[in-house]
C-alpha positions, 0 to 999 in steps of 0.5 A: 479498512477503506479511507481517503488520504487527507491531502489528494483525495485518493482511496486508501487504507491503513495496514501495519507493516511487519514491524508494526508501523502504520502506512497508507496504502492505495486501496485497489491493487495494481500490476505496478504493486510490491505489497502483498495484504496479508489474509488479515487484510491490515499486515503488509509482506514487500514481495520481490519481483521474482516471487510475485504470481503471474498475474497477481496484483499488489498494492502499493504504498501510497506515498508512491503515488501521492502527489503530496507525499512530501507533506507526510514524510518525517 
């Protein structure tokens, strides 16, 4: 499900985490990214660098690159 993060604007979406935990995500992948979206679309695997495909974009979570990031951290 495609957002938008309350703070800078950017596109996001909203995926579980394995142990069901809630985090944002950038909406496009990137070369930069550890997060592989599971078939579902909505749960999350952390992919170590010597398992990421050559040439396989991840995504990444959003609190690396917001620049409010602060503001949503408990």
């Amino acid at each position: 499900m495609s957002d938008m993060c309350r703070t800078c604007k950017a596109p996001t979406q909203w995926v579980r985490t394995k142990t069901g935990k809630a985090m944002p995500v950038d909406a496009e992948p990137t070369v930069k990214g550890n997060l592989r979206l599971e078939l579902d679309g909505e749960t999350v695997s952390v992919i170590p660098p010597e398992e990421r495909l050559e040439g396989e974009l991840l995504f990444l979570s959003h609190f690396a690159t917001c620049p409010d990031s602060e503001e949503w951290r408990r």
